[in-house]
N, CA, C and O atoms as CSV, one atom per row, in Angstrom:
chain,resi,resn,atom,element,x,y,z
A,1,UNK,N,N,-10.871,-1.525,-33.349
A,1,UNK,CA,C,-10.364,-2.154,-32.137
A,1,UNK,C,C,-9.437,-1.180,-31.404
A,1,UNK,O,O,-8.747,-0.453,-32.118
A,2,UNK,N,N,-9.306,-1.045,-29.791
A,2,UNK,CA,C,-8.905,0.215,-29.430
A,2,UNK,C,C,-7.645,-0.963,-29.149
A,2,UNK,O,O,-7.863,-2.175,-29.142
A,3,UNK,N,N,-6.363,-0.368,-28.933
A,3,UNK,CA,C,-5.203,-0.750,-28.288
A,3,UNK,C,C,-5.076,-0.528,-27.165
A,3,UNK,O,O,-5.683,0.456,-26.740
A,4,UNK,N,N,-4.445,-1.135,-26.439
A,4,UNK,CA,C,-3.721,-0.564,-24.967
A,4,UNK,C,C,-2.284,0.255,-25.245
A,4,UNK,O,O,-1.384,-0.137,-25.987
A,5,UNK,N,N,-2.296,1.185,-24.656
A,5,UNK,CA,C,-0.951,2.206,-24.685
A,5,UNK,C,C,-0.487,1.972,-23.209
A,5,UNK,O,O,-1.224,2.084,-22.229
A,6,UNK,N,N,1.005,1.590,-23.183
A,6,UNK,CA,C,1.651,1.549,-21.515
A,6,UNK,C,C,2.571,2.565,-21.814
A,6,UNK,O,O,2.915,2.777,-22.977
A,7,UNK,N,N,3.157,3.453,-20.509
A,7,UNK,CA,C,4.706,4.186,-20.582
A,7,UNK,C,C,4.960,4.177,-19.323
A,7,UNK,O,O,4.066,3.964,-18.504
A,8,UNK,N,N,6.008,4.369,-19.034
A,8,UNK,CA,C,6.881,4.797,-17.492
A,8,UNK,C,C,7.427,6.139,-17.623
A,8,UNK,O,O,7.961,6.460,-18.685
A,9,UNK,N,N,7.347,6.974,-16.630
A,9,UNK,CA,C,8.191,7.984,-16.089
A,9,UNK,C,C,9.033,7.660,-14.758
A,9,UNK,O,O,8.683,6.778,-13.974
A,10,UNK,N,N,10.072,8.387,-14.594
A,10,UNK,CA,C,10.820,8.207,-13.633
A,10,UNK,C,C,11.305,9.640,-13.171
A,10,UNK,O,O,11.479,10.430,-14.099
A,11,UNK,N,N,11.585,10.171,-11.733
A,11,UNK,CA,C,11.972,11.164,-11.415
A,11,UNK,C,C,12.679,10.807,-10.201
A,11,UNK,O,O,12.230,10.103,-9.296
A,12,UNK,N,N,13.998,11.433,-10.264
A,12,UNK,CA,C,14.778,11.386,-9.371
A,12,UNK,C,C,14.970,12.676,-8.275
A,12,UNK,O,O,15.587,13.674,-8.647
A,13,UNK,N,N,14.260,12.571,-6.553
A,13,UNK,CA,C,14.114,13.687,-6.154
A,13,UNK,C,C,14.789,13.607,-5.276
A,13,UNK,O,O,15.159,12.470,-4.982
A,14,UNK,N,N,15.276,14.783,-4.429
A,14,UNK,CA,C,16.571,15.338,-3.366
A,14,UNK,C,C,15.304,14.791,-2.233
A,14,UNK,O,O,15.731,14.081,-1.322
A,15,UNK,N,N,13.898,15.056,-2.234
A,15,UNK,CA,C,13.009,14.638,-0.538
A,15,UNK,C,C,13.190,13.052,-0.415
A,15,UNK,O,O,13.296,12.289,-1.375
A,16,UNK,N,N,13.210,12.600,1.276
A,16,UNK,CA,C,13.578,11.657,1.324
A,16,UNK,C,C,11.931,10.602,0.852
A,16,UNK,O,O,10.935,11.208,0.459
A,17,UNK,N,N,11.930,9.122,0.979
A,17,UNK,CA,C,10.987,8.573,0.448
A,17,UNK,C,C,9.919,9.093,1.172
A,17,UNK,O,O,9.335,10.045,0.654
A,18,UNK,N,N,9.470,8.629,2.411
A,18,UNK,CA,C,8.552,9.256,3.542
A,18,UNK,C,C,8.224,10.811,2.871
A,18,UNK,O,O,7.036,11.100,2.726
A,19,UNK,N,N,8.886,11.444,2.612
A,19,UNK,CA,C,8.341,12.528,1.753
A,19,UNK,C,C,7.628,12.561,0.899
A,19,UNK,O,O,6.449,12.915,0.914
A,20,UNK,N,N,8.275,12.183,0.016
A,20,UNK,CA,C,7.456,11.715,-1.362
A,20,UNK,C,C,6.568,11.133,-1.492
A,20,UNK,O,O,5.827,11.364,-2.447
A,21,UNK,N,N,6.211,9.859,-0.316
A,21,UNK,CA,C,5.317,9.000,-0.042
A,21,UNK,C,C,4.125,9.562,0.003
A,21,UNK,O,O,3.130,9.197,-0.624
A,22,UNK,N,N,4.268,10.991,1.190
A,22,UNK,CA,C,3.280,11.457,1.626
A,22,UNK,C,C,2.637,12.313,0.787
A,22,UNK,O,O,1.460,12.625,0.967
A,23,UNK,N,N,3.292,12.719,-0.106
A,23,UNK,CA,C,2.896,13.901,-0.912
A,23,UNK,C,C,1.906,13.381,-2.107
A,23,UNK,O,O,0.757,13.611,-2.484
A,24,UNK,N,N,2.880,12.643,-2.447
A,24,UNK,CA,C,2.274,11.090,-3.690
A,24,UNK,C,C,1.368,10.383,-3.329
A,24,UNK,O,O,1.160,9.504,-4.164
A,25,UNK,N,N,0.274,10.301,-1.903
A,25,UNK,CA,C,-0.966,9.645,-1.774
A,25,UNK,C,C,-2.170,10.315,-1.113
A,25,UNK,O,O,-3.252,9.883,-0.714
A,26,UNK,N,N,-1.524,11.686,-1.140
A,26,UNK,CA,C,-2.457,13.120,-0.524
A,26,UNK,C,C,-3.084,13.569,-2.081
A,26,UNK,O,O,-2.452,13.773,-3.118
A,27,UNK,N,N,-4.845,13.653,-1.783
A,27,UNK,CA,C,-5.024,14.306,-2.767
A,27,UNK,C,C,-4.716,15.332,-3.388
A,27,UNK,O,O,-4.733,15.551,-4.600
A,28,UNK,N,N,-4.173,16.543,-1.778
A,28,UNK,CA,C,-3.534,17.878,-2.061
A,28,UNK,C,C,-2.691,17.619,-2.638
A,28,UNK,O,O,-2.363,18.498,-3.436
A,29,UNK,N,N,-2.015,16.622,-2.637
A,29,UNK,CA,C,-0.620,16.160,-3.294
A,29,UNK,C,C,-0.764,15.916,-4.762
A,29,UNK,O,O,-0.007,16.474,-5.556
A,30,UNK,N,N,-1.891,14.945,-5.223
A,30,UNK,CA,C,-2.483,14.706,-7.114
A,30,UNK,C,C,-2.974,16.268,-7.343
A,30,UNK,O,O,-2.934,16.707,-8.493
A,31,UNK,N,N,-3.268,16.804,-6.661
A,31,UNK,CA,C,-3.506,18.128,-7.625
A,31,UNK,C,C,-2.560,18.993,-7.806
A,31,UNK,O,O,-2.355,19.649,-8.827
A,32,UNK,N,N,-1.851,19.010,-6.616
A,32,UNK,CA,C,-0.297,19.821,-7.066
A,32,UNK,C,C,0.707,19.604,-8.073
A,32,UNK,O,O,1.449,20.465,-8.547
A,33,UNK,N,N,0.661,18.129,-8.417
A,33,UNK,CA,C,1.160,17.267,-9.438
A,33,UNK,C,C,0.085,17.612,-11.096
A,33,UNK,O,O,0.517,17.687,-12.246
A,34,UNK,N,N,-0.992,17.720,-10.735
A,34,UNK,CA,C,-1.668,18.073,-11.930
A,34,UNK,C,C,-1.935,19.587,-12.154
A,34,UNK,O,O,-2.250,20.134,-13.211
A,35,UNK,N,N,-1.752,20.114,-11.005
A,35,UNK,CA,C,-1.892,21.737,-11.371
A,35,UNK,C,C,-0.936,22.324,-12.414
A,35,UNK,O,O,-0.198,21.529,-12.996
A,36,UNK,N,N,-0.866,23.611,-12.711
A,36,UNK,CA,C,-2.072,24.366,-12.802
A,36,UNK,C,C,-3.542,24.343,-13.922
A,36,UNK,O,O,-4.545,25.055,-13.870
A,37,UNK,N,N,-3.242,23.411,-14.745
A,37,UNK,CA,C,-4.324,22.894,-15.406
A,37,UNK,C,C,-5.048,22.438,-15.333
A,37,UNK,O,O,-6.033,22.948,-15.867
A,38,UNK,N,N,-5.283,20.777,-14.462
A,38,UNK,CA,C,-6.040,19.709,-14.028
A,38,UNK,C,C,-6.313,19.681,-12.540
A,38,UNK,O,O,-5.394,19.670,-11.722
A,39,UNK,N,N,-7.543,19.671,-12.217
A,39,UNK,CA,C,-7.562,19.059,-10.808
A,39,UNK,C,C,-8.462,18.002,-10.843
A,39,UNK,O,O,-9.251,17.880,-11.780
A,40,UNK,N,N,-8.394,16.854,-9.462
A,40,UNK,CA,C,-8.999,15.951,-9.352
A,40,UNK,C,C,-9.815,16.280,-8.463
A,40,UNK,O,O,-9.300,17.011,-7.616
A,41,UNK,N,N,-11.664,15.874,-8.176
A,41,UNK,CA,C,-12.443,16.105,-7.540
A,41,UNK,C,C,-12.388,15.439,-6.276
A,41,UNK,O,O,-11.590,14.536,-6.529
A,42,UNK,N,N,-12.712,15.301,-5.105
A,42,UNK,CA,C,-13.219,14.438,-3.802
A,42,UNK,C,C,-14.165,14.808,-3.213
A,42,UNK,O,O,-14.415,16.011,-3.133
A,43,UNK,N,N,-14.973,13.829,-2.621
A,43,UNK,CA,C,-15.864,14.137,-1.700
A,43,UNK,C,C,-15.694,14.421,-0.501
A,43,UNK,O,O,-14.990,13.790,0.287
A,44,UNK,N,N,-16.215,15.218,-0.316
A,44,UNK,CA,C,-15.274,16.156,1.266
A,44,UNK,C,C,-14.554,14.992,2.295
A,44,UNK,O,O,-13.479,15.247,2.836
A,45,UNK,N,N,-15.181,13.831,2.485
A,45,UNK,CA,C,-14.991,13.062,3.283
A,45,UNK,C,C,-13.625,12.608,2.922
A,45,UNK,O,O,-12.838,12.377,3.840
A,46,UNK,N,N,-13.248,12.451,1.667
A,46,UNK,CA,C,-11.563,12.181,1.216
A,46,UNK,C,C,-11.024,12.933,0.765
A,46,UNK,O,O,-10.127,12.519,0.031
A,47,UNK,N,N,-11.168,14.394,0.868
A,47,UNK,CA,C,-10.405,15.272,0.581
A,47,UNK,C,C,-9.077,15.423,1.467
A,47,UNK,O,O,-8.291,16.219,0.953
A,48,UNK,N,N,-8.577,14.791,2.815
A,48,UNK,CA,C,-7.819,14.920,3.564
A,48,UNK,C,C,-7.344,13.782,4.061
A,48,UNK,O,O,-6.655,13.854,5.079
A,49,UNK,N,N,-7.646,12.308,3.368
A,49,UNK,CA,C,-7.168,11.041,3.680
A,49,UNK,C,C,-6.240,10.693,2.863
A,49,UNK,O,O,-6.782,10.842,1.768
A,50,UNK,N,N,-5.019,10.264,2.649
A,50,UNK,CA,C,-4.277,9.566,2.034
A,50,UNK,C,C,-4.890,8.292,1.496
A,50,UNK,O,O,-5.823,7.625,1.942
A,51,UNK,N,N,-4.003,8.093,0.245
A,51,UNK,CA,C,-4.313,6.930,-0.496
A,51,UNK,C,C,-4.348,5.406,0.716
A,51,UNK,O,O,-5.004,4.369,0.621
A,52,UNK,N,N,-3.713,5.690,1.403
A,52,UNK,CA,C,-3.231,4.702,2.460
A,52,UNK,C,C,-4.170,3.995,3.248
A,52,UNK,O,O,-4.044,2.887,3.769
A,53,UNK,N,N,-5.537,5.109,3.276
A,53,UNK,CA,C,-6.289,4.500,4.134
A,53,UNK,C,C,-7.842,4.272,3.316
A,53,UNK,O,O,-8.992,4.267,3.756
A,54,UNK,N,N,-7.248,4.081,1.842
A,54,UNK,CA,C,-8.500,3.375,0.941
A,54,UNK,C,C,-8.899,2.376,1.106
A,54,UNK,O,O,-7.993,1.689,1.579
A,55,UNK,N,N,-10.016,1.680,0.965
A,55,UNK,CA,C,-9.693,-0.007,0.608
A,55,UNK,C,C,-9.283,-0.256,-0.989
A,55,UNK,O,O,-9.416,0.313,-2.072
A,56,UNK,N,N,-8.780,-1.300,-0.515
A,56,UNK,CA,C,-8.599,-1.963,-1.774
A,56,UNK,C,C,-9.777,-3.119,-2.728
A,56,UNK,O,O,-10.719,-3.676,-2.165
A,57,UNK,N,N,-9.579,-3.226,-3.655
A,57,UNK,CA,C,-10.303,-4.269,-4.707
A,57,UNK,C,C,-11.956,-3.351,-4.907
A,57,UNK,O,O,-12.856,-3.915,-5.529
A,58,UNK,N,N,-12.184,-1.905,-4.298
A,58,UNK,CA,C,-13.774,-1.967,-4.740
A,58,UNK,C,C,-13.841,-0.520,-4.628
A,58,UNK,O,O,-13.266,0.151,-3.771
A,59,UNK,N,N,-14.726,-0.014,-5.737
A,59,UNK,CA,C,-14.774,1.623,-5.985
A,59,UNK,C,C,-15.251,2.991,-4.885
A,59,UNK,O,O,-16.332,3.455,-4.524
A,60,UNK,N,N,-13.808,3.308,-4.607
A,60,UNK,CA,C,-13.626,4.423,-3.715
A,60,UNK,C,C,-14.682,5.803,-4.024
A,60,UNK,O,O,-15.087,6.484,-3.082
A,61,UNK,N,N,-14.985,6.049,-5.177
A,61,UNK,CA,C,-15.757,7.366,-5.416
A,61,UNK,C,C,-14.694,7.875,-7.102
A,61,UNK,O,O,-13.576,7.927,-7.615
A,62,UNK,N,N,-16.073,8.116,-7.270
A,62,UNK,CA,C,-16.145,9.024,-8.570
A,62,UNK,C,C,-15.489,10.101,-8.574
A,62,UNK,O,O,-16.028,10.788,-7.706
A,63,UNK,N,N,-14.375,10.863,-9.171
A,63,UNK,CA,C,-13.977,12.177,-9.561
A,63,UNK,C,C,-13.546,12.022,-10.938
A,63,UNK,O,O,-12.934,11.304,-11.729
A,64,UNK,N,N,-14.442,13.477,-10.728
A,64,UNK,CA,C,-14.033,14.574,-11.941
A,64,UNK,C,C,-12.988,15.301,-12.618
A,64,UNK,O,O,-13.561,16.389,-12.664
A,65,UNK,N,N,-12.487,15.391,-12.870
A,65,UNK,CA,C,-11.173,15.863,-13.840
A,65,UNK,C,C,-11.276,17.150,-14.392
A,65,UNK,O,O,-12.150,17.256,-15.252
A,66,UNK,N,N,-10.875,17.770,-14.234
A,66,UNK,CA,C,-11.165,19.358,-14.432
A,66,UNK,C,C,-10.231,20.163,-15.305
A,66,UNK,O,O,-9.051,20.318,-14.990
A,67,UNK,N,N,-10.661,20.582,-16.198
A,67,UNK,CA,C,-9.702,21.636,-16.525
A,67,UNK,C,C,-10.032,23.129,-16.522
A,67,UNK,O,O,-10.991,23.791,-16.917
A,68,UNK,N,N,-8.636,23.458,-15.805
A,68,UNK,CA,C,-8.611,25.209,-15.275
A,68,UNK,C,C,-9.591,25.144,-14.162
A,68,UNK,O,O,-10.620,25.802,-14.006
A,69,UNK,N,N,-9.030,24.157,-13.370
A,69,UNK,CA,C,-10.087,23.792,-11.749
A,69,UNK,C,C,-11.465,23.734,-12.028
A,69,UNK,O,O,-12.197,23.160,-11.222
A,70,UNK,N,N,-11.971,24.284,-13.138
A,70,UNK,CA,C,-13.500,24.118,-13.617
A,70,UNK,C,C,-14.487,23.872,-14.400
A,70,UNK,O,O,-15.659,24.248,-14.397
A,71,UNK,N,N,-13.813,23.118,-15.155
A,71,UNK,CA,C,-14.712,22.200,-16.613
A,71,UNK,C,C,-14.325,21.144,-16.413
A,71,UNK,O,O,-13.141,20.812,-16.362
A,72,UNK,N,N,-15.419,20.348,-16.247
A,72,UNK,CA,C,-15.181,19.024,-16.653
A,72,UNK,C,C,-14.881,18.668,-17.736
A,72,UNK,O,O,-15.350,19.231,-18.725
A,73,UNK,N,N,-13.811,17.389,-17.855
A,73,UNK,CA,C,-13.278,16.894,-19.375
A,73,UNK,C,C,-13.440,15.423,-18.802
A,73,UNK,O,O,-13.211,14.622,-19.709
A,74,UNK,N,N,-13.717,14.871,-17.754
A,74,UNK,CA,C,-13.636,13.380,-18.011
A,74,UNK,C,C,-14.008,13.438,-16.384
A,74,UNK,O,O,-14.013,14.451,-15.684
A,75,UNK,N,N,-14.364,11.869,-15.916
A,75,UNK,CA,C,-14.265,11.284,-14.853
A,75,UNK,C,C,-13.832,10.048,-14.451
A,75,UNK,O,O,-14.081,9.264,-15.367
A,76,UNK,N,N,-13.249,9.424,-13.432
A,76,UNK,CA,C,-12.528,8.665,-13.137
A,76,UNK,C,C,-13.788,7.290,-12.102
A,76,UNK,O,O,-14.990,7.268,-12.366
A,77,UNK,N,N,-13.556,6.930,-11.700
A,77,UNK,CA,C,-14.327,5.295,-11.125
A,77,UNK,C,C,-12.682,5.133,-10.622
A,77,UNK,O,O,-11.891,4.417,-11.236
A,78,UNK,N,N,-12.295,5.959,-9.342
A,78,UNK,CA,C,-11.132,5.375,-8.895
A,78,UNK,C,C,-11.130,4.015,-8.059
A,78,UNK,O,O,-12.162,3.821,-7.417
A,79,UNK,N,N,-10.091,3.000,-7.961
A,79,UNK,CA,C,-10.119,1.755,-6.942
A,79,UNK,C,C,-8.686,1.733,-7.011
A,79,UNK,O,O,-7.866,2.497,-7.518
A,80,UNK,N,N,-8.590,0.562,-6.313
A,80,UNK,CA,C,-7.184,0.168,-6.097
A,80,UNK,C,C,-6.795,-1.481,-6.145
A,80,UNK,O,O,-7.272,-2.365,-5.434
A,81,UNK,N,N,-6.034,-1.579,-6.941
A,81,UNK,CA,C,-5.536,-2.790,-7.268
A,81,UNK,C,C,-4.291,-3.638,-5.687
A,81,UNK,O,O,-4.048,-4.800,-5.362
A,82,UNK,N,N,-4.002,-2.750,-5.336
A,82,UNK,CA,C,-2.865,-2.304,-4.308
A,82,UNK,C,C,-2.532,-1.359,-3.273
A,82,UNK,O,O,-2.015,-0.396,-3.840
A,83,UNK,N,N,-2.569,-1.201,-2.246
A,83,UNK,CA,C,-1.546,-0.305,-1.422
A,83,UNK,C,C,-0.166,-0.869,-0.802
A,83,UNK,O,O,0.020,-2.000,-1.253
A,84,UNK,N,N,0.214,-0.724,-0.479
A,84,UNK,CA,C,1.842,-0.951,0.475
A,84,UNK,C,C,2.295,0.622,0.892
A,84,UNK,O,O,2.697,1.540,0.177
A,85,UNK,N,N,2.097,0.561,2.124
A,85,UNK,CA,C,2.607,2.149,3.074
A,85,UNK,C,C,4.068,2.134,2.502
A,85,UNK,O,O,4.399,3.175,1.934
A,86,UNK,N,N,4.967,1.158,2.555
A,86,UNK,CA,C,6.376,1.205,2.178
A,86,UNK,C,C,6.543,1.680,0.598
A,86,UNK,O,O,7.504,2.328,0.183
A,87,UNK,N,N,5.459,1.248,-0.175
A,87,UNK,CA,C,6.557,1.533,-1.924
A,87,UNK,C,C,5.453,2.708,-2.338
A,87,UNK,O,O,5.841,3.857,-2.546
A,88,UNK,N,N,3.849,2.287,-2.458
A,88,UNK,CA,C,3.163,2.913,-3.049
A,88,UNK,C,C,2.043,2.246,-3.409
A,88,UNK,O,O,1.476,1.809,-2.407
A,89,UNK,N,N,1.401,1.943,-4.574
A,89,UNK,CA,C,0.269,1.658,-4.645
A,89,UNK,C,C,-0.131,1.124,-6.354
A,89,UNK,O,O,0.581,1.219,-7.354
A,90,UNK,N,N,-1.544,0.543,-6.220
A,90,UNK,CA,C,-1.759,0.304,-7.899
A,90,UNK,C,C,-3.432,0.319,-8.290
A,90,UNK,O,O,-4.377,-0.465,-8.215
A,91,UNK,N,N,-3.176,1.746,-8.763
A,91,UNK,CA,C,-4.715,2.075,-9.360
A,91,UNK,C,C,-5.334,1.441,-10.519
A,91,UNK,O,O,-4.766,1.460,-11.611
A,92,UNK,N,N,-6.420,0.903,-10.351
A,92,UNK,CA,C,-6.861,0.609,-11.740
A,92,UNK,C,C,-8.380,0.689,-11.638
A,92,UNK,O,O,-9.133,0.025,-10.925
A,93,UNK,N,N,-8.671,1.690,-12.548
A,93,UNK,CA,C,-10.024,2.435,-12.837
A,93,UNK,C,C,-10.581,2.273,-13.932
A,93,UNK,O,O,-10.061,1.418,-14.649
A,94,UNK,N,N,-11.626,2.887,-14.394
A,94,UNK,CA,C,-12.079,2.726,-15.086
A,94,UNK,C,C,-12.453,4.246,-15.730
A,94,UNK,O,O,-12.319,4.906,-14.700
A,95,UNK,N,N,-12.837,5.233,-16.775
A,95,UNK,CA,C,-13.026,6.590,-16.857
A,95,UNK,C,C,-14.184,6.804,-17.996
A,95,UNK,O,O,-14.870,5.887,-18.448
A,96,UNK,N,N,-14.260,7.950,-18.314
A,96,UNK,CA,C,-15.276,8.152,-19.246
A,96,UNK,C,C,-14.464,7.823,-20.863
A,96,UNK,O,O,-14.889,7.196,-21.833
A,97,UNK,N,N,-13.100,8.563,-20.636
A,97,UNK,CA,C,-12.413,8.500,-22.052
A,97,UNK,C,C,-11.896,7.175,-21.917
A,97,UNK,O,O,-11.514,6.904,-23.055
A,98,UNK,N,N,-11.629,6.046,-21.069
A,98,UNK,CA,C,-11.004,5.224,-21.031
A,98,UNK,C,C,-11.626,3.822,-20.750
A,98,UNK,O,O,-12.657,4.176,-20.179
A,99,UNK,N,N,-11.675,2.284,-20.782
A,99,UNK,CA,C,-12.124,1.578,-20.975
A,99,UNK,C,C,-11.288,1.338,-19.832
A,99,UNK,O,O,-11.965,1.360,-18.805
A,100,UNK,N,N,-10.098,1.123,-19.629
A,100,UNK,CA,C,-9.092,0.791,-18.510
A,100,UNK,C,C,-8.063,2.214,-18.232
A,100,UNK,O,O,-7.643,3.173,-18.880
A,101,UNK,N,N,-7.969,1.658,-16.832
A,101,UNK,CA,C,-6.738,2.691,-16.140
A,101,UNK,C,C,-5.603,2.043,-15.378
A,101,UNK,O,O,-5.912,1.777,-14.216
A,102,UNK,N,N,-4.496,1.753,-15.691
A,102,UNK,CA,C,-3.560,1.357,-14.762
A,102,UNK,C,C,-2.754,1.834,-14.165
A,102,UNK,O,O,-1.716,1.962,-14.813
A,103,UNK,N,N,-2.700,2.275,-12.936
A,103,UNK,CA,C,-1.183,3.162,-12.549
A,103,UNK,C,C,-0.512,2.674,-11.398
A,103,UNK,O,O,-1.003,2.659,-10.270
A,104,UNK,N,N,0.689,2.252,-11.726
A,104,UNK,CA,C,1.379,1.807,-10.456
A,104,UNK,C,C,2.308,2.994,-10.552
A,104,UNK,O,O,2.743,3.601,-11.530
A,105,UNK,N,N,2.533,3.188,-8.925
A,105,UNK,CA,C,3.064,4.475,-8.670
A,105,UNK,C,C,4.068,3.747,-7.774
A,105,UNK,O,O,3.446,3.057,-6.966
A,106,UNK,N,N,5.630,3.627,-7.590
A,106,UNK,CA,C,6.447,3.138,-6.534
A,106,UNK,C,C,7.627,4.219,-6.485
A,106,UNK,O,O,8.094,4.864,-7.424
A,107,UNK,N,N,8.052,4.243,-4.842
A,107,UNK,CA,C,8.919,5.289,-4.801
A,107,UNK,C,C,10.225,3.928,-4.053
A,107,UNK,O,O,10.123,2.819,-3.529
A,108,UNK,N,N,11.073,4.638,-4.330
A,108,UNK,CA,C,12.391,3.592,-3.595
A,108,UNK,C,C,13.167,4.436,-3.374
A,108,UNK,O,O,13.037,5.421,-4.100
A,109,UNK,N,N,14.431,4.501,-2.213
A,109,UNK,CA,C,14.986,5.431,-1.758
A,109,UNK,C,C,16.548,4.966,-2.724
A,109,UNK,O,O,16.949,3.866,-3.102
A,110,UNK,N,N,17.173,6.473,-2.887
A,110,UNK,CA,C,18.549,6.235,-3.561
A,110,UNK,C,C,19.422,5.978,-2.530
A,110,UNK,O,O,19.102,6.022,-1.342
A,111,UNK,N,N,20.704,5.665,-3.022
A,111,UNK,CA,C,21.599,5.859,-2.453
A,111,UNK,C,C,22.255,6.995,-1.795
A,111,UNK,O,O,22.926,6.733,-0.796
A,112,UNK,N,N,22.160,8.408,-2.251
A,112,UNK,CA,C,22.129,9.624,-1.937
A,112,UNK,C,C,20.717,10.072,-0.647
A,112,UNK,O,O,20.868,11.179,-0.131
A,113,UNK,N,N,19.683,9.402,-0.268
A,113,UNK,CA,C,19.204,9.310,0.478
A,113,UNK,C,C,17.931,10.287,0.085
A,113,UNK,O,O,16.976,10.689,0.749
A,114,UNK,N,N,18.256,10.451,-1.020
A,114,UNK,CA,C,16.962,11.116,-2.112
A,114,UNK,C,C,16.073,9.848,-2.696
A,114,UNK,O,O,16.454,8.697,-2.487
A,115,UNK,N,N,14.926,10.115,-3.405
A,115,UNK,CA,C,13.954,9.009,-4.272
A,115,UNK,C,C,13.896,9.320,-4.802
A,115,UNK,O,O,13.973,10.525,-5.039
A,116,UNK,N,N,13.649,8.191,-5.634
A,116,UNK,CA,C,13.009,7.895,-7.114
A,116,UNK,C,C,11.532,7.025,-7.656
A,116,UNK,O,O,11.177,5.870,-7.890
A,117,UNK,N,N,11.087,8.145,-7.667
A,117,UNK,CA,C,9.563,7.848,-8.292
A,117,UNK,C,C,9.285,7.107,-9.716
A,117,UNK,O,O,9.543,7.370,-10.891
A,118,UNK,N,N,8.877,6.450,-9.286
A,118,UNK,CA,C,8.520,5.887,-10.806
A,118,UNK,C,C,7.059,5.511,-11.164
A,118,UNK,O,O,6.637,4.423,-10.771
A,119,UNK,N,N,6.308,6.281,-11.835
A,119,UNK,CA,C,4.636,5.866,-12.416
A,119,UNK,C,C,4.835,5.051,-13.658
A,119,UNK,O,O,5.591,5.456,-14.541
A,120,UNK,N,N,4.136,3.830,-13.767
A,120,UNK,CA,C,3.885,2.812,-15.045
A,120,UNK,C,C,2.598,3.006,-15.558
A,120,UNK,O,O,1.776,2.396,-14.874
A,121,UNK,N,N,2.064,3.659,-16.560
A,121,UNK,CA,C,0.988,3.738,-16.698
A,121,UNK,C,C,0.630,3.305,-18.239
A,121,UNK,O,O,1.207,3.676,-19.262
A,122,UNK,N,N,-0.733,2.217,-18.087
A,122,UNK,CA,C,-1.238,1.324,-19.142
A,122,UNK,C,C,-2.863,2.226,-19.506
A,122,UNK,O,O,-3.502,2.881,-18.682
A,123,UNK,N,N,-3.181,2.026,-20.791
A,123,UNK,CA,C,-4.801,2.460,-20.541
A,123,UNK,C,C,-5.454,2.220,-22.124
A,123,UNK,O,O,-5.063,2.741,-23.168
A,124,UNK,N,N,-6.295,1.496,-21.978
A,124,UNK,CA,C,-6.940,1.442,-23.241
A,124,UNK,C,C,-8.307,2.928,-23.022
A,124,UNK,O,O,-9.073,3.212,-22.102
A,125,UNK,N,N,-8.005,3.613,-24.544
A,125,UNK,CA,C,-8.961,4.581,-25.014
A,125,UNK,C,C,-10.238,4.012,-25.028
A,125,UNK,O,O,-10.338,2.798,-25.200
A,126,UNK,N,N,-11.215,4.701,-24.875
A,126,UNK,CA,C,-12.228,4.137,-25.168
A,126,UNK,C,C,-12.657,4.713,-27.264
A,126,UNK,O,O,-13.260,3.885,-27.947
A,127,UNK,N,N,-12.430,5.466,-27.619
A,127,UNK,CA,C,-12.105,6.588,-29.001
A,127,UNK,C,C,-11.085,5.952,-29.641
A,127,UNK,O,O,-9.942,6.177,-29.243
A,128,UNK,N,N,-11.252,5.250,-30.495
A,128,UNK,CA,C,-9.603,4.757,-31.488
A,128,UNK,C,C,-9.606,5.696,-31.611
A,128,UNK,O,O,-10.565,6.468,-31.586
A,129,UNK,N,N,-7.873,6.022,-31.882
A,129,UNK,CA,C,-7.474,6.639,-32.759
A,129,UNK,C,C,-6.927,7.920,-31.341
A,129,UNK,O,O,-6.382,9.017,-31.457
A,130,UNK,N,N,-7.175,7.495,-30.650
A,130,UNK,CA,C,-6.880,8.882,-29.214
A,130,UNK,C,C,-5.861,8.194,-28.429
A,130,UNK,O,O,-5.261,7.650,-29.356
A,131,UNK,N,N,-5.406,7.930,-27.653
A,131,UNK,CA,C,-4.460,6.899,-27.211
A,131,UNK,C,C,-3.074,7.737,-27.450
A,131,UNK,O,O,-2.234,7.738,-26.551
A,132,UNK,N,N,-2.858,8.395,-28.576
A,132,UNK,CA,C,-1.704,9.177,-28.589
A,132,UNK,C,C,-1.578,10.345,-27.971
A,132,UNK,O,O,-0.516,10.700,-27.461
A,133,UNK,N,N,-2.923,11.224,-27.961
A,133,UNK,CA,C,-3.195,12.066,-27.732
A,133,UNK,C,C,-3.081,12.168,-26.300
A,133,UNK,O,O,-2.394,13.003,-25.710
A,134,UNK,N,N,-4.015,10.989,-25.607
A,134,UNK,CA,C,-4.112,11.005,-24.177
A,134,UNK,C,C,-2.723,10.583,-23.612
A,134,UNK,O,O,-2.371,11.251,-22.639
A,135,UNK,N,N,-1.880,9.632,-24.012
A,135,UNK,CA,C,-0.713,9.950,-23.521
A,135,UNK,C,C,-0.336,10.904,-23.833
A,135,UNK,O,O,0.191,11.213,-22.765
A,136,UNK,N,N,-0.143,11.711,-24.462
A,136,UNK,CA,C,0.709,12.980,-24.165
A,136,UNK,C,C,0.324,13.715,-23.330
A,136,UNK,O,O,1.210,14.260,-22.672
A,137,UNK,N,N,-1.173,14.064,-22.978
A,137,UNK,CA,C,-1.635,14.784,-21.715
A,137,UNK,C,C,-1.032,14.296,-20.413
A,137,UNK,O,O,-1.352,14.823,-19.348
């Protein structure tokens, strides 16, 4: 029986939210975040759209997962559970290594007029016994 594994990260940054926002729903933006190891694939047509202007509830397109920009190690069945232009958004996919994908991604502005990012991320393995592994990646 596979488990579900959840964790949170949090990062506290000096750019204001609108920054972060933008950076955090640009694909150029998920690969800069996953570089220099991982990149995520698009089809030319969303290579330059923000998360913002997905729909929601039904599958956006297939990418590939790459390692060293050029081996495939997995693929994704991205959708969206959520958008909101103001906080962020809530992915939930489906993958090759994974049975489920959950990621809520929300940014909120500090008091210092900097943000704080915070990703919640849930995912059942599809592989018992991996789940540790893949969180740590």
């Amino acid at each position: 029986m596979n488990t579900s594994i959840s964790f949170a990260i949090s990062s506290d940054l000096q750019a204001d939210k609108a920054t972060v926002l933008g950076h955090a729903t640009a694909m150029r933006g998920v690969n800069r975040e996953l570089g220099p190891l991982l990149r995520m694939t698009a089809p030319r047509a969303y290579r330059e759209m923000t998360l913002f202007d997905a729909p929601v509830g039904q599958p956006l397109f297939r990418s590939f997962i790459l390692l060293a920009w050029f081996i495939p190690i997995d693929f994704d069945h991205l959708s969206f559970e959520s958008i909101d232009r103001d906080s962020g958004f809530v992915e939930s996919s489906t993958m090759l290594s994974m049975t489920s994908w959950r990621h809520e991604r929300r940014v909120t502005t500090r008091d210092d007029g900097g943000s704080r990012l915070v990703d919640r991320i849930a995912f059942t393995p599809r592989l018992p016994g991996t789940g540790g592994l893949l969180a740590f990646a």
